[in-house]
ChimeraX commands (.cxc) that place a marker at each C-alpha (Angstrom):
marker #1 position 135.92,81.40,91.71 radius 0.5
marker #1 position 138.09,78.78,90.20 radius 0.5
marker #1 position 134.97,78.75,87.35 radius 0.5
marker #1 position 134.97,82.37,86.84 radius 0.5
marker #1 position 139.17,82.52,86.39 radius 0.5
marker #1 position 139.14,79.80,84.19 radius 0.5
marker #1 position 136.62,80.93,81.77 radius 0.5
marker #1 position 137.89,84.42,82.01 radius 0.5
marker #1 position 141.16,83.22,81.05 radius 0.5
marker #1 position 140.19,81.15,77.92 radius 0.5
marker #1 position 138.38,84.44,76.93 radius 0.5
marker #1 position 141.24,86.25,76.93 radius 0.5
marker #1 position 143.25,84.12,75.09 radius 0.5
marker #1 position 141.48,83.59,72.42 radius 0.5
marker #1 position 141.34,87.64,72.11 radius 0.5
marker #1 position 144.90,87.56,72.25 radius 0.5
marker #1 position 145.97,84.69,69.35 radius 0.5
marker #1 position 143.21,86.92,67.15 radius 0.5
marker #1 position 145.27,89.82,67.93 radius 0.5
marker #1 position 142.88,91.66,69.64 radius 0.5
marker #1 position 142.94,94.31,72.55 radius 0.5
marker #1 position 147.14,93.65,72.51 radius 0.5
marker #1 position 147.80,97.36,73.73 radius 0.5
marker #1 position 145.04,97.25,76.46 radius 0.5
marker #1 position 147.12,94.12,77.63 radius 0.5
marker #1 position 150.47,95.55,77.61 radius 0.5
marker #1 position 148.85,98.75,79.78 radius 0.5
marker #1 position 147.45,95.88,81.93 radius 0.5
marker #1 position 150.86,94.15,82.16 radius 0.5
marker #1 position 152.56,97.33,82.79 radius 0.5
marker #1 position 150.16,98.83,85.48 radius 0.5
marker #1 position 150.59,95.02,87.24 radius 0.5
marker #1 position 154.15,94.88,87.21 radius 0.5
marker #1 position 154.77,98.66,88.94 radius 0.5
marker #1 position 152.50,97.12,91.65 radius 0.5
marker #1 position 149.46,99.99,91.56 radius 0.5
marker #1 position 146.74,97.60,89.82 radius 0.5
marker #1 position 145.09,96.87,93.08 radius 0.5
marker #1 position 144.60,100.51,93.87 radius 0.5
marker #1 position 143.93,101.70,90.43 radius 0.5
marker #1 position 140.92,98.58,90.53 radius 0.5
marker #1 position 139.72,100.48,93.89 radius 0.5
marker #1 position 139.17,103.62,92.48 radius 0.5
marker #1 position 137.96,102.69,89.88 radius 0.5
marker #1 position 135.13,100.62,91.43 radius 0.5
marker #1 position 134.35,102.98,94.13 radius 0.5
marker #1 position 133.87,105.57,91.23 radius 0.5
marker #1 position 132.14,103.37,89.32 radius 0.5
marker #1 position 129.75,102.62,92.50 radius 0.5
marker #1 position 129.51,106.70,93.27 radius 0.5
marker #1 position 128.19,107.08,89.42 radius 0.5
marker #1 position 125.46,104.35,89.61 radius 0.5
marker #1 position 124.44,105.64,93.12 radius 0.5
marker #1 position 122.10,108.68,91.92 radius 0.5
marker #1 position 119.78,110.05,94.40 radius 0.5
marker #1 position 116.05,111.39,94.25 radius 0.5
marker #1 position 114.86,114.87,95.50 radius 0.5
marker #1 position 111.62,116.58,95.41 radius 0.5
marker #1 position 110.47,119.84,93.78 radius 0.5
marker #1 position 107.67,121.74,94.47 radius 0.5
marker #1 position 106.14,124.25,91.79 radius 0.5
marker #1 position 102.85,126.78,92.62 radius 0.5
marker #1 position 100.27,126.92,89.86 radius 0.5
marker #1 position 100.81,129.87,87.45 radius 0.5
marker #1 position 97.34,129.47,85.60 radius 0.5
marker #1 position 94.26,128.44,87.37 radius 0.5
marker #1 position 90.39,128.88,86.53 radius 0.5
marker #1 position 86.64,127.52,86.26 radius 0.5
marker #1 position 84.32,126.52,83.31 radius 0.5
marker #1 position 80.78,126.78,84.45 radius 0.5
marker #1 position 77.75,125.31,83.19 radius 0.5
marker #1 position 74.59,126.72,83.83 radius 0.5
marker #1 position 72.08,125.85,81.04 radius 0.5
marker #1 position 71.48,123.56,78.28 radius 0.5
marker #1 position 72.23,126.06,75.28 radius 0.5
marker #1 position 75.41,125.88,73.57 radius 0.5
marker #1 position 76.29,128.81,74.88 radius 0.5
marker #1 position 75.29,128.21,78.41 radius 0.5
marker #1 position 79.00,128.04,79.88 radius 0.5
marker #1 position 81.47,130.28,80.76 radius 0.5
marker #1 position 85.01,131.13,81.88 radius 0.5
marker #1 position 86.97,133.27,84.87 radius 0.5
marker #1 position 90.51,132.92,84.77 radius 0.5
marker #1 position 92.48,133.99,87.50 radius 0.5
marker #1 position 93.60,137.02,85.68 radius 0.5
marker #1 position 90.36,138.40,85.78 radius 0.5
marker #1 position 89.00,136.55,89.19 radius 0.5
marker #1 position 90.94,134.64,91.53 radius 0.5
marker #1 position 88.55,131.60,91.23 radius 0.5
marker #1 position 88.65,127.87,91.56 radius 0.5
marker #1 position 85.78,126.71,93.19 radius 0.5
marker #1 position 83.96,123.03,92.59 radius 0.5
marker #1 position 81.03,121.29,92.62 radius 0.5
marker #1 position 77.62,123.56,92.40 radius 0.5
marker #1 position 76.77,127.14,93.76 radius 0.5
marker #1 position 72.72,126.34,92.80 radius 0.5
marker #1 position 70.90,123.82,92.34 radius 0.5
marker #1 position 67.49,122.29,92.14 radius 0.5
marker #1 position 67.36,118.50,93.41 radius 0.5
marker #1 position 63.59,118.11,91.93 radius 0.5
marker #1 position 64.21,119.75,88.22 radius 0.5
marker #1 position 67.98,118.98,87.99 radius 0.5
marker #1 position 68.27,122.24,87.48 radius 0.5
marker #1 position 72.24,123.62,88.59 radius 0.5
marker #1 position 75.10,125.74,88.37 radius 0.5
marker #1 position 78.42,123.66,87.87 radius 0.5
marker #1 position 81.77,124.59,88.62 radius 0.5
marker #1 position 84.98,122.55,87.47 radius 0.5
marker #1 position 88.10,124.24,87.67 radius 0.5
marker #1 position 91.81,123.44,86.44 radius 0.5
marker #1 position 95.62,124.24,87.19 radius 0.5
marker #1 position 98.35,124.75,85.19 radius 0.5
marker #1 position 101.99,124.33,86.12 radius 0.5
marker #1 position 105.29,125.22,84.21 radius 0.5
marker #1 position 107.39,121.83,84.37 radius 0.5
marker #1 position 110.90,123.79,82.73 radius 0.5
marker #1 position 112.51,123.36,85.71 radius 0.5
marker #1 position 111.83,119.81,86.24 radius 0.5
marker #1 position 114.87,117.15,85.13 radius 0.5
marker #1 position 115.61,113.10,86.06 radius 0.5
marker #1 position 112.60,110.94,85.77 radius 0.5
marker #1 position 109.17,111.63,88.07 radius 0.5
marker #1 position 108.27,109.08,90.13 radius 0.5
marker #1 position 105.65,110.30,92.34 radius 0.5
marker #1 position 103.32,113.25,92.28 radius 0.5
marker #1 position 100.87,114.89,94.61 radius 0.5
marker #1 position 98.73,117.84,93.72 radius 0.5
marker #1 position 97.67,119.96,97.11 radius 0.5
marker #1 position 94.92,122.43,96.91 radius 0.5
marker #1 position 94.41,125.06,99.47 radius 0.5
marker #1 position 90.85,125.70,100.48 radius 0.5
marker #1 position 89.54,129.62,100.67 radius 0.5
marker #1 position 86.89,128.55,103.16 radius 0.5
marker #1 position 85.08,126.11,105.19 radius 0.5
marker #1 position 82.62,124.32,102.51 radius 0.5
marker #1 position 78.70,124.91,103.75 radius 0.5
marker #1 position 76.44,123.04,101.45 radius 0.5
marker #1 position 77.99,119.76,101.41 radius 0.5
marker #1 position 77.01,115.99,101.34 radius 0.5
marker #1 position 78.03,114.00,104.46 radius 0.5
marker #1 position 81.20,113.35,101.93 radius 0.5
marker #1 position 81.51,114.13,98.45 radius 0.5
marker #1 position 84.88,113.23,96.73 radius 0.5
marker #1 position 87.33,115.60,94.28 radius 0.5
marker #1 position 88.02,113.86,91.51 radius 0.5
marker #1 position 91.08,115.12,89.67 radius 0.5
marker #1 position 91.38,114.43,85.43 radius 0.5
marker #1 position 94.09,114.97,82.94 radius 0.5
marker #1 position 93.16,117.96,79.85 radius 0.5
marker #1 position 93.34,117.17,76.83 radius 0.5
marker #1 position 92.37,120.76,75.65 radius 0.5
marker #1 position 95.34,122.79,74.80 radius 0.5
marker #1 position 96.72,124.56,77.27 radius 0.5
marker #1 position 96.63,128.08,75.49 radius 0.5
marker #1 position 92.99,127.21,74.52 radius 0.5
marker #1 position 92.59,126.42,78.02 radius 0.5
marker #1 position 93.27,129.60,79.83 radius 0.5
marker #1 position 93.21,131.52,76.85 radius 0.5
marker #1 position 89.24,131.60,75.92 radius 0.5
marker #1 position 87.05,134.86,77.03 radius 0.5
marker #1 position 86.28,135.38,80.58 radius 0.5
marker #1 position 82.15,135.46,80.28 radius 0.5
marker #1 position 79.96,133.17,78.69 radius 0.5
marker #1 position 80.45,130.99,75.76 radius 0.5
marker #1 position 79.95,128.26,73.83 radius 0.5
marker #1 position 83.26,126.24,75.95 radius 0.5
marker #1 position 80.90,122.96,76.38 radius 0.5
marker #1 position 83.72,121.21,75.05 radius 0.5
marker #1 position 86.33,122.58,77.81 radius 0.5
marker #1 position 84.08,122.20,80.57 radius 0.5
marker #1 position 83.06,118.07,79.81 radius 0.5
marker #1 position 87.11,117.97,79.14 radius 0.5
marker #1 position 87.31,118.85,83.33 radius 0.5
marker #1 position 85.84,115.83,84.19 radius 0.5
marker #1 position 86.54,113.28,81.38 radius 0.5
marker #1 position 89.28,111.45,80.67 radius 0.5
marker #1 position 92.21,109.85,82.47 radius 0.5
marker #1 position 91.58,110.31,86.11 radius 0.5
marker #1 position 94.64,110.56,87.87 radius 0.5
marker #1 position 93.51,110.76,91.40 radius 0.5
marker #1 position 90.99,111.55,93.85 radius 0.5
marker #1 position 90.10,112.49,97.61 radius 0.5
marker #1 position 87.46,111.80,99.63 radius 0.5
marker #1 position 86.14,114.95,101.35 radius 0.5
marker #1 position 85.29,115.53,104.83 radius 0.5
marker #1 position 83.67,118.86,105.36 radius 0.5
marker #1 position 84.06,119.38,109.11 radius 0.5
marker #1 position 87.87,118.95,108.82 radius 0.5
marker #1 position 88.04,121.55,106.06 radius 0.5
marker #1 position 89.19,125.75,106.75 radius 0.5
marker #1 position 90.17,128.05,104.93 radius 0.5
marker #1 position 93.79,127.06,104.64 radius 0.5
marker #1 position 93.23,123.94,104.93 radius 0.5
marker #1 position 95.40,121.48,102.34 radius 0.5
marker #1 position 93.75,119.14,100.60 radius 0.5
marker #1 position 96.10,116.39,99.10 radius 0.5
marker #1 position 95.75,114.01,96.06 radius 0.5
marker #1 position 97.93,111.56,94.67 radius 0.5
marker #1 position 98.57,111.92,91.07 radius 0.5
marker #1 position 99.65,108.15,90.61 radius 0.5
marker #1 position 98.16,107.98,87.14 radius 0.5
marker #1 position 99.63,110.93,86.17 radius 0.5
marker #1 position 103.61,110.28,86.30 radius 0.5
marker #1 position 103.82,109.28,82.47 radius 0.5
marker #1 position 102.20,112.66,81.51 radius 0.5
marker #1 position 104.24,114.75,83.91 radius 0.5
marker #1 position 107.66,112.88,82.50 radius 0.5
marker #1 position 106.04,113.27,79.02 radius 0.5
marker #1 position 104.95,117.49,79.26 radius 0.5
marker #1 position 108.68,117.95,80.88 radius 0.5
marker #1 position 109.94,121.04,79.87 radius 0.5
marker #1 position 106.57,122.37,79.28 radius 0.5
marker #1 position 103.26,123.35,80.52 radius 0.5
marker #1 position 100.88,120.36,82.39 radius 0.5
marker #1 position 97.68,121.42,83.07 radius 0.5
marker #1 position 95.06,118.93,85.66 radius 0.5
marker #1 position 91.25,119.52,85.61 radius 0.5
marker #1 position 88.89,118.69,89.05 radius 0.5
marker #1 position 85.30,118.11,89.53 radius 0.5
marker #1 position 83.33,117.16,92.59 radius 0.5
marker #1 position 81.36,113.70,92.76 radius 0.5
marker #1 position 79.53,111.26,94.57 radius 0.5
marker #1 position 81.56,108.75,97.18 radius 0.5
marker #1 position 81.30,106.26,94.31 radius 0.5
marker #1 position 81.56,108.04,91.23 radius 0.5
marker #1 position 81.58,111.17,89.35 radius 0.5
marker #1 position 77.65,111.82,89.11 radius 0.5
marker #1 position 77.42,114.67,91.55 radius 0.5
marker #1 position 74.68,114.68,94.82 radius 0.5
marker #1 position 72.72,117.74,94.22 radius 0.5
marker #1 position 71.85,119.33,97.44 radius 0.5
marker #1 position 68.46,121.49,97.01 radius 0.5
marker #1 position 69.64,125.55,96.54 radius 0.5
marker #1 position 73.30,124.86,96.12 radius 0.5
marker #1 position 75.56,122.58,97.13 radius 0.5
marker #1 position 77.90,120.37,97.02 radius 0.5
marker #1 position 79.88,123.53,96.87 radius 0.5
marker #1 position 83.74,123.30,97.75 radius 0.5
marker #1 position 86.58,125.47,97.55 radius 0.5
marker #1 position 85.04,128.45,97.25 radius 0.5
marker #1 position 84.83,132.08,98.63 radius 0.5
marker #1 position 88.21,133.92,98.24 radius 0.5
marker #1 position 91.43,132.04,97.08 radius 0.5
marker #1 position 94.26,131.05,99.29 radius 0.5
marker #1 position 97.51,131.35,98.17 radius 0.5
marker #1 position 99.49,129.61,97.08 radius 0.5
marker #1 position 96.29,128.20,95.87 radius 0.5
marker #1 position 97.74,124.88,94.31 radius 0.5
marker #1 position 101.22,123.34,94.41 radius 0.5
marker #1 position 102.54,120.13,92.36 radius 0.5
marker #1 position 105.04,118.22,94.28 radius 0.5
marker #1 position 106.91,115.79,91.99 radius 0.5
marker #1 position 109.56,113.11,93.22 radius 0.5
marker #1 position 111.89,112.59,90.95 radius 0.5
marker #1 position 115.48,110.71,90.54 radius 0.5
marker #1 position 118.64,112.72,89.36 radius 0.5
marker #1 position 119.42,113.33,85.75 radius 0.5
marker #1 position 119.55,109.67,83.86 radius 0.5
marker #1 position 123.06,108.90,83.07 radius 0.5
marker #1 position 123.49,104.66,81.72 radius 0.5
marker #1 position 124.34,102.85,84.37 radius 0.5
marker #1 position 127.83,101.22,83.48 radius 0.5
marker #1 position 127.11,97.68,84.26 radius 0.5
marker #1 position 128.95,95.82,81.38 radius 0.5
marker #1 position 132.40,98.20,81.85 radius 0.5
marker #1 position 132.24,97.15,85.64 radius 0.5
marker #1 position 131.95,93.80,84.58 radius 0.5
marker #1 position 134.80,93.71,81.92 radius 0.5
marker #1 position 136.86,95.96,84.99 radius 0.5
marker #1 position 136.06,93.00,87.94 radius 0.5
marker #1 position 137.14,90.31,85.31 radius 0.5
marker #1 position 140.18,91.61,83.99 radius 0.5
marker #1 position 141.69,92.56,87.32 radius 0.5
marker #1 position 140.50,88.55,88.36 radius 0.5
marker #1 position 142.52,87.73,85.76 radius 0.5
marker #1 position 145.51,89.82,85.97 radius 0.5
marker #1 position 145.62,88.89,89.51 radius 0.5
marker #1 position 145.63,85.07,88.90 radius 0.5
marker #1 position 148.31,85.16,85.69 radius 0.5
marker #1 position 150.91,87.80,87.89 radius 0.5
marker #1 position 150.58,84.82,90.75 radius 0.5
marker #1 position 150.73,82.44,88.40 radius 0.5
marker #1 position 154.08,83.99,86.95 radius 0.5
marker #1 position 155.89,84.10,90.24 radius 0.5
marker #1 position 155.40,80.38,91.11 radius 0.5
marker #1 position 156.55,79.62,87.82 radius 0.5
marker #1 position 159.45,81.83,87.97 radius 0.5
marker #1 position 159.49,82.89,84.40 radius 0.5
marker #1 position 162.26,84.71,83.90 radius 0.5
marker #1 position 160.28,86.75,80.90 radius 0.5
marker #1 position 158.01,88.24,83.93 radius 0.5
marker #1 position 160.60,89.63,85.91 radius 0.5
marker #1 position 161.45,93.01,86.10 radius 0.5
marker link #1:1,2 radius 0.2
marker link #1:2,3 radius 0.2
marker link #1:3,4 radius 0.2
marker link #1:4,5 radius 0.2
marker link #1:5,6 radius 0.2
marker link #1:6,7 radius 0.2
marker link #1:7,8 radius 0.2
marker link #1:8,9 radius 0.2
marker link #1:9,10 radius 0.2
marker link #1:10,11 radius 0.2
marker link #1:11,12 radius 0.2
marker link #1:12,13 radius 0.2
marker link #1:13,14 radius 0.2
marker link #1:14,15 radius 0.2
marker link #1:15,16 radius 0.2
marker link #1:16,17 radius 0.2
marker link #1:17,18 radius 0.2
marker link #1:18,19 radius 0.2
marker link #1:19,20 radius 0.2
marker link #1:20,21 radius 0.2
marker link #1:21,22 radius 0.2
marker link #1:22,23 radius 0.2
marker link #1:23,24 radius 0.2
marker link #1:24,25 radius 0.2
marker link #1:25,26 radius 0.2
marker link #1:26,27 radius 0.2
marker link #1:27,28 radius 0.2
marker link #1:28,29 radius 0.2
marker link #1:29,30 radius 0.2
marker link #1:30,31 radius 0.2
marker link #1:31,32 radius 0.2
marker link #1:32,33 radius 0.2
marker link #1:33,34 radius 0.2
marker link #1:34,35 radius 0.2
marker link #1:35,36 radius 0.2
marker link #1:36,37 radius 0.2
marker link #1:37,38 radius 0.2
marker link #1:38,39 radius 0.2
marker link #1:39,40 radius 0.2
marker link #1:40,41 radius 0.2
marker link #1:41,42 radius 0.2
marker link #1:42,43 radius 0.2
marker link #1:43,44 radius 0.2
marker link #1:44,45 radius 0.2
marker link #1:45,46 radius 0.2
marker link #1:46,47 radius 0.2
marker link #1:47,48 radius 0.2
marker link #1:48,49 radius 0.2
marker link #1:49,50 radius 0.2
marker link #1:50,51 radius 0.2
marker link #1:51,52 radius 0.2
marker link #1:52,53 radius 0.2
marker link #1:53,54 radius 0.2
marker link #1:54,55 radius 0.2
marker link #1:55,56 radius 0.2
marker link #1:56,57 radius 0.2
marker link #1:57,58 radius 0.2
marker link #1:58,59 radius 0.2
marker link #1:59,60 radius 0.2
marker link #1:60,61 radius 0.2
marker link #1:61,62 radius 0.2
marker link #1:62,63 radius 0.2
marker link #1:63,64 radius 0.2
marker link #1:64,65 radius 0.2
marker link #1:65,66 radius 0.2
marker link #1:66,67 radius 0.2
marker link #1:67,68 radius 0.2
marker link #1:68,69 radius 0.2
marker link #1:69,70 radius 0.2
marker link #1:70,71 radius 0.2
marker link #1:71,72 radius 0.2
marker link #1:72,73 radius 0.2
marker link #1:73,74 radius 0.2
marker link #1:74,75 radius 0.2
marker link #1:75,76 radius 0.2
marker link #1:76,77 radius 0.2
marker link #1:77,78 radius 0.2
marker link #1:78,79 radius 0.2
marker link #1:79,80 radius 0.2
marker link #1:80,81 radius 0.2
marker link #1:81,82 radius 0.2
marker link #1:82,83 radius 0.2
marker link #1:83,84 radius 0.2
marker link #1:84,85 radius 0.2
marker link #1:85,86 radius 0.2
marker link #1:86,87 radius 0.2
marker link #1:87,88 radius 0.2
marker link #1:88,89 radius 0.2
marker link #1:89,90 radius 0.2
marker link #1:90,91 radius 0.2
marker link #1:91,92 radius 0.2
marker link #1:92,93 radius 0.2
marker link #1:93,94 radius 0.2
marker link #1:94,95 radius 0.2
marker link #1:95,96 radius 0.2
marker link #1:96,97 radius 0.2
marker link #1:97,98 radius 0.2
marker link #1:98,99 radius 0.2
marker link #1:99,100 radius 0.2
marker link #1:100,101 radius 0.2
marker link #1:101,102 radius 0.2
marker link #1:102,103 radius 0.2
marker link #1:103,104 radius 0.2
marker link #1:104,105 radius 0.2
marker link #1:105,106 radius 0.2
marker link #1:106,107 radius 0.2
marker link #1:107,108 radius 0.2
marker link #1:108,109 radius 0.2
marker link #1:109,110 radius 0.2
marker link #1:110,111 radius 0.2
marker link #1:111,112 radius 0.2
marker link #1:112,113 radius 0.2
marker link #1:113,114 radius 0.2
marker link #1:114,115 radius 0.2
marker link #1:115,116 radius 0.2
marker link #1:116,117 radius 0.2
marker link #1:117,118 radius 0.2
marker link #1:118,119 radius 0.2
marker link #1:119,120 radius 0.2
marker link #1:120,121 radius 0.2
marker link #1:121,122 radius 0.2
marker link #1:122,123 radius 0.2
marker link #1:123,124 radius 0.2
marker link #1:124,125 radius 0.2
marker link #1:125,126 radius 0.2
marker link #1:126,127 radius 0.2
marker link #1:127,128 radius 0.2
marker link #1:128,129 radius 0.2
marker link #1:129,130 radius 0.2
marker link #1:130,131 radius 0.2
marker link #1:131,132 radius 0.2
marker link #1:132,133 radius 0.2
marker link #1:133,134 radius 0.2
marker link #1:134,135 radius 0.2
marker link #1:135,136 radius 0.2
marker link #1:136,137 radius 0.2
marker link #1:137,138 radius 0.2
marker link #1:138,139 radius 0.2
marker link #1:139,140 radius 0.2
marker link #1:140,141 radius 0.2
marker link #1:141,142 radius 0.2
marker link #1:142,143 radius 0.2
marker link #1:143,144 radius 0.2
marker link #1:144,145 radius 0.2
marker link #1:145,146 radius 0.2
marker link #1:146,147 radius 0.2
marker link #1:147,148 radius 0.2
marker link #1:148,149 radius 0.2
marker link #1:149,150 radius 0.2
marker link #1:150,151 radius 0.2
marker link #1:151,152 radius 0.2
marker link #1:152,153 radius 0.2
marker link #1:153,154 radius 0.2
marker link #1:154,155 radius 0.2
marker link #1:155,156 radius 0.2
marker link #1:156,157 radius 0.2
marker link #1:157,158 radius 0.2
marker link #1:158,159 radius 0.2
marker link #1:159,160 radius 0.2
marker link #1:160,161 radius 0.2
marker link #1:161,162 radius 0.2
marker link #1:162,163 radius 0.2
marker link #1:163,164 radius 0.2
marker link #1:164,165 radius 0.2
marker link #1:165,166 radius 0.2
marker link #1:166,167 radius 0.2
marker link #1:167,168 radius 0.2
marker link #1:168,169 radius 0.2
marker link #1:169,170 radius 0.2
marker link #1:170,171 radius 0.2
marker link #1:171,172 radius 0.2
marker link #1:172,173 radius 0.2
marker link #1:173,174 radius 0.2
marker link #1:174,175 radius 0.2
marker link #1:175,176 radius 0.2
marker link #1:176,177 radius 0.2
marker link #1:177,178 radius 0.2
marker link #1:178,179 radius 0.2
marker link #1:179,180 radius 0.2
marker link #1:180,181 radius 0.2
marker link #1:181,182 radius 0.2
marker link #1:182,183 radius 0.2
marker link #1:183,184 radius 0.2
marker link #1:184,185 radius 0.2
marker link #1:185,186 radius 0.2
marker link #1:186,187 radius 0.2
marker link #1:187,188 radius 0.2
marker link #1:188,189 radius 0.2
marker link #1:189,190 radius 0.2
marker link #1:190,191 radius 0.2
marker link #1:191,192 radius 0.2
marker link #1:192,193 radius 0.2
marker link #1:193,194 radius 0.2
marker link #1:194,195 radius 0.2
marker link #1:195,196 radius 0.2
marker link #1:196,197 radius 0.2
marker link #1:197,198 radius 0.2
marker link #1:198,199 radius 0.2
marker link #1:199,200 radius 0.2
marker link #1:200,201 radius 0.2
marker link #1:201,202 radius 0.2
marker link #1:202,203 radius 0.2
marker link #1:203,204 radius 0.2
marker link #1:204,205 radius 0.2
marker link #1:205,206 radius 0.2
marker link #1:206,207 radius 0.2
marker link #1:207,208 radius 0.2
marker link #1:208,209 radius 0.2
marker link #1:209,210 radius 0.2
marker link #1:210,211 radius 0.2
marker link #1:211,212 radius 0.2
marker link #1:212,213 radius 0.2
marker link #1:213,214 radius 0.2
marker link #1:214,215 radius 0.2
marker link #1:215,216 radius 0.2
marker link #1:216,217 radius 0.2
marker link #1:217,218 radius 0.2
marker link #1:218,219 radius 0.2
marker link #1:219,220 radius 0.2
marker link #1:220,221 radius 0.2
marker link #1:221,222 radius 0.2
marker link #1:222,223 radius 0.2
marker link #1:223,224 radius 0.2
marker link #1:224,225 radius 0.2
marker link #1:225,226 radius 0.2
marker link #1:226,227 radius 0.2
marker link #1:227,228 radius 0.2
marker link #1:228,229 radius 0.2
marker link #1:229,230 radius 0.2
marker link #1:230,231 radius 0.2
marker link #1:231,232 radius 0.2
marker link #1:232,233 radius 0.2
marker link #1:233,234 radius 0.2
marker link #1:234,235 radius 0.2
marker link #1:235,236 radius 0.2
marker link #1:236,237 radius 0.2
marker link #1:237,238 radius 0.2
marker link #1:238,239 radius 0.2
marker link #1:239,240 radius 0.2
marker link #1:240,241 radius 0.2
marker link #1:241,242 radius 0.2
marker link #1:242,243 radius 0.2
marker link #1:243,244 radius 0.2
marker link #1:244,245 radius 0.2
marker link #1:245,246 radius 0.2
marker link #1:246,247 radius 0.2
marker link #1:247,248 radius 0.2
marker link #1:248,249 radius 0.2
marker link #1:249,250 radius 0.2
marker link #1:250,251 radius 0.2
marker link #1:251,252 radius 0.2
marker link #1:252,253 radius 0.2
marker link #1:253,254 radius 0.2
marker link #1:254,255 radius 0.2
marker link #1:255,256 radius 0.2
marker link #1:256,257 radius 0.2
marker link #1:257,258 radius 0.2
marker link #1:258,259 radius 0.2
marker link #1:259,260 radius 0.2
marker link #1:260,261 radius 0.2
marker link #1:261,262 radius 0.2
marker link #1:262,263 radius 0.2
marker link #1:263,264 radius 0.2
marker link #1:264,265 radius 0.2
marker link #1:265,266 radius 0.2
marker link #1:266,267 radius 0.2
marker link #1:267,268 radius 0.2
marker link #1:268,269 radius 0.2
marker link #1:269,270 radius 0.2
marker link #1:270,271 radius 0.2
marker link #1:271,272 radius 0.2
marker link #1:272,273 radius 0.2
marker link #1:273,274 radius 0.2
marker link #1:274,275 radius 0.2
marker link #1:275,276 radius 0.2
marker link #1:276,277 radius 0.2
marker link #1:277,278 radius 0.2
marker link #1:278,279 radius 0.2
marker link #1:279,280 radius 0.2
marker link #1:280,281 radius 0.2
marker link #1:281,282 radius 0.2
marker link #1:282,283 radius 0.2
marker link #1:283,284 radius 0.2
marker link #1:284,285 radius 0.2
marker link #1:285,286 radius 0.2
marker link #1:286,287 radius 0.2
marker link #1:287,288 radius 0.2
marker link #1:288,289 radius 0.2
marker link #1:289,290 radius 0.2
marker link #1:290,291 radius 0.2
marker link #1:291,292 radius 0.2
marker link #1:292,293 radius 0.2
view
């Protein structure tokens, strides 16, 4: 303590012989001498503490775009596209197949949420999907990977329902940054069930697409990795057979709205009120007759 007042001090003087911060001072002086310093510092520090003491909350926002890109050939134009506008669709992983050929039917399917409403910085996100249907051509366990899109969003949703040449959106489904995945467990899935997924590699898109539209692609793999364990006539098939709403739902943790956190005015507050405390004592055992009032 007897550090801190001392170097405060010197501080100050040497701002006062340059002539600096005089009036701040005499306001100082002033406040010190009418006795209300001590509860002026109070408040001041208390509101200082309320201010730097911002806390989080959580938002939840449903999907307002959804879909699936199929691929069912290798032609250019052996994909296609049903949005929800036209059917309520968002099934994974593959309605036929042939194990021995290789031959399949792929479904990946994406989400799309409006972040306007979201403010403060995101620090956690989990996407939940709600399943139409218990899955019934499944591996023991398959797992739902979950991808960021680079496609843009109006390209995304906006192409033709019906085939196409959308090669490029479908690979885009499963490609990429993946921000999270889940293993699956067919006998504890229903229709209604909720499957979760941490986004954790998603937070510096999601603060980056504030404001905007974020859109997530999924595709179902192997425990392991993304190559998918075709199951002879169809299957692994997931999420399929009616929709469920709310169908999807983001929920994003985030902090309040970022205000600077006045650290160095604290600071400055805490010394000068050391200070002013330590020169008003220091004046009455003096008894300098220039102090009193």
């Amino acid at each position: 303590m007897k550090f801190f007042q001392e170097a405060s001090t010197a501080w100050w003087d040497r701002q006062l012989r340059r002539g600096r911060i005089t009036a701040a001072w005499n306001v100082m002086e002033g406040i010190m001498s009418k006795g209300r310093f001590s509860a002026i510092f109070v408040a001041a520090v208390v509101g200082t503490s309320v201010y730097v003491d911002t806390p989080a909350f959580a938002v939840t926002i449903d999907t307002t775009r959804f879909g699936i890109y199929e691929n069912f050939g290798a032609g250019a134009n052996d994909f296609s596209h049903t949005p929800n506008t036209v059917q309520q669709r968002y099934d994974v992983g593959s309605s036929f197949s042939d194990a021995q050929t290789g031959a399949a039917v792929l479904q990946r399917d994406y989400f799309v949420f409006d972040l306007a409403g979201v403010t403060g910085t995101v620090t956690g996100a989990t996407l939940s999907i709600f399943s139409p249907s218990h899955p019934t051509q499944t591996n023991a366990s398959d797992t739902l990977f979950i991808f960021d899109v680079t496609t843009p969003v109006n390209t995304l949703i906006g192409n033709a329902s019906g085939a196409g040449a959308y090669g490029s959106e479908f690979g885009d489904l499963a490609n990429g940054t993946q921000y999270g995945s889940v293993l699956l467990d067919p006998a504890t899935i229903q229709a209604g069930t909720q499957i979760n997924i941490s986004l954790t590699n998603a937070l510096s898109d999601i603060n980056a697409h504030q404001g905007g539209l974020f859109a997530v692609g999924g595709a179902v793999g192997g425990t392991f990795g993304q190559q998918l364990n075709l199951i002879d006539q169809g299957g692994p098939y997931y999420l399929s057979g009616g929709t469920f709403a709310p169908f999807a739902q983001l929920t994003l943790q985030t902090s309040a709205t970022s205000v600077p956190e006045p650290t160095t005015g604290l600071l400055i507050l805490i010394g000068l009120s050391g200070l002013m405390m330590w020169r008003h004592a220091a004046s009455g055992r003096t008894g300098d007759p220039s102090r009193e009032k």
